[in-house]
N, C-alpha and C positions, 0 to 999 in steps of 0.2 A: 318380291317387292315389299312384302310386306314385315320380311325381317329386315330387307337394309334400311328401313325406316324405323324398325324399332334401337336397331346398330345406330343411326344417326343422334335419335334423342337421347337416347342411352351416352352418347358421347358429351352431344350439348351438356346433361347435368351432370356429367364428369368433368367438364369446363367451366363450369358455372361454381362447383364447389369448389374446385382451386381456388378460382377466381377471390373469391372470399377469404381465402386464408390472410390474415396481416400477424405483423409483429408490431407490435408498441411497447416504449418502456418508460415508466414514469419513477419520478425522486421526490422522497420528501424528507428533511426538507430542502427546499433549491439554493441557500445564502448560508453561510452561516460565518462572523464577527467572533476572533477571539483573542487574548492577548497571552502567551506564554512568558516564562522566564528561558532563558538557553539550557538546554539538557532537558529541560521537564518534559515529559511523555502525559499525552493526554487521551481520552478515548472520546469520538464521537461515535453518536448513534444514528444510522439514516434508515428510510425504508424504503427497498425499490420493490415494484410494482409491475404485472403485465397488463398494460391497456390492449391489446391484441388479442386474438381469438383462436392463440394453439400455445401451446405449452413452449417457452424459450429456454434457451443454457445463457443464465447471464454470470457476467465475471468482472471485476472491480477492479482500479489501477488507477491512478493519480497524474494528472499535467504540470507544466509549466516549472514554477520553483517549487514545487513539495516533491515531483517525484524522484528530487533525489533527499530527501529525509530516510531516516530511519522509519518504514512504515511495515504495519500490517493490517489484513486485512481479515475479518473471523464472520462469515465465510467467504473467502477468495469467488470461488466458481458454486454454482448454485442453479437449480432448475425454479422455476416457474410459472405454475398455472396461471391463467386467465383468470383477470377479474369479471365478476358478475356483472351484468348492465344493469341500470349506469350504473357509471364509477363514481368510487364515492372517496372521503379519507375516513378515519382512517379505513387503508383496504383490507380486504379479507383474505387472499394469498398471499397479502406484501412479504416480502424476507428482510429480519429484520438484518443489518449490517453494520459493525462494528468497526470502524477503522481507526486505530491506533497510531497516534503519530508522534513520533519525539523532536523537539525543535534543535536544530544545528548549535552550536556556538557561533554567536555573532553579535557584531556591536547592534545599536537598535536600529531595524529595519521592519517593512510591513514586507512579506512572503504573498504572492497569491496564485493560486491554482485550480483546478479542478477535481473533484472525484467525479468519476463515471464510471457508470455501468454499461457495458455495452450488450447486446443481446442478437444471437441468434438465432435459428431454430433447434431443436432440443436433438440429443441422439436420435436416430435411426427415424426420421422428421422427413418424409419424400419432399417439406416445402423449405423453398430459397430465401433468401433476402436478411438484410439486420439492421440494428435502429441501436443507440445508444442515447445517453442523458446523462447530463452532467449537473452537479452541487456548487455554484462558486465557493472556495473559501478563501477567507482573508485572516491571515494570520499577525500579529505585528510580534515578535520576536525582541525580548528586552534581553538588553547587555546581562552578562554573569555580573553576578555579586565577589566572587570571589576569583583571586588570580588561576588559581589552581583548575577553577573551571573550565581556564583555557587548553588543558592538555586532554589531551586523550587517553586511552587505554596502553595503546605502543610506550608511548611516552613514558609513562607510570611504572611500566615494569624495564623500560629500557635505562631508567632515571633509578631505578632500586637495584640492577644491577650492577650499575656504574658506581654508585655508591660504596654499595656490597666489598665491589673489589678495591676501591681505595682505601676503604674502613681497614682490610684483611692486609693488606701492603704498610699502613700507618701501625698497625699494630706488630706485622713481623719488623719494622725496623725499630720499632722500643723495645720490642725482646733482644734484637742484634746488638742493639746498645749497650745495655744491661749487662749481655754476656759479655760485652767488650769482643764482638766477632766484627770482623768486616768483608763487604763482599767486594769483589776487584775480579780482576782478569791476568791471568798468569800467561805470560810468553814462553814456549816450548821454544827452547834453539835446538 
């Protein structure tokens, strides 16, 4: 009797400490206003945060109209200790995150989206559940200054070879010239 009683309580504060586990994840900071020109690449700084009380695996990614920009992110995926109680700013595990983003070409328009962090529990973690937190940002995007801005990479090298070969065609027919050569097509009977 007196062990299946010890097996019972023994279980309660195996239940009791689960019970307790959470995940929380906090950003700072939450807004952030900015104006680029088209092409420019610019770096933001955020810092996420464990408000929870076991170590997470969080990982960064973008909504809305940014996440199809040219982006990155330094560090992508990342662990997480718990902040000490209370929390405070700035915090004392936060990781700091870098996210790089280069704006589109486009006539002027405002962009807005999100960064978040989403967060699980950490490898080899026996506890479930996740929580994520997101940064609004608001981008307004100004027209290029120059024509040229409007092309791309493809373009640029598809546009130098095109070149390339009528440059190399305009110069062999000055030389055919010159030599008094003509090119034609002969009929075999």
């Amino acid at each position: 009797m007196k062990k299946i009683a010890i097996i019972i309580i023994g279980m309660f504060l195996f239940n009791l400490a689960l019970a307790s586990a959470s995940i929380g994840i906090g950003v700072s900071p939450s807004k952030v206003f900015d104006v680029l020109e088209s092409k420019e690449r610019r770096n933001y700084t955020f810092i996420i945060y464990n408000t929870g009380n076991i170590d997470v695996k969080a990982r960064m990614s973008l909504t809305d109209d940014l996440e199809k920009w040219d982006v990155k992110f330094y560090p992508e995926e990342f662990i997480l200790k718990p902040e000490p109680e209370p929390h405070r700013l700035p915090p004392v595990n936060g990781q700091t995150v870098v996210v790089s983003l280069k704006a589109p070409v486009s006539k002027p328009k405002k962009f807005t989206g999100h960064v978040v962090a989403s967060a699980g529990p950490s490898d080899g973690s026996s506890f479930g559940g996740s929580g994520a937190v997101a940064s609004r940002m608001e981008i307004e995007v100004l027209e290029p200054k120059h024509f040229w801005d409007y092309w791309t990479k493809k373009q640029i090298i598809t546009g130098s070879v095109v070149t390339t070969l009528v440059l190399l065609m305009l110069i062999g027919l000055f030389i055919m010239k010159k030599k008094r050569l003509r090119l034609g097509f002969v009929r075999n009977n």
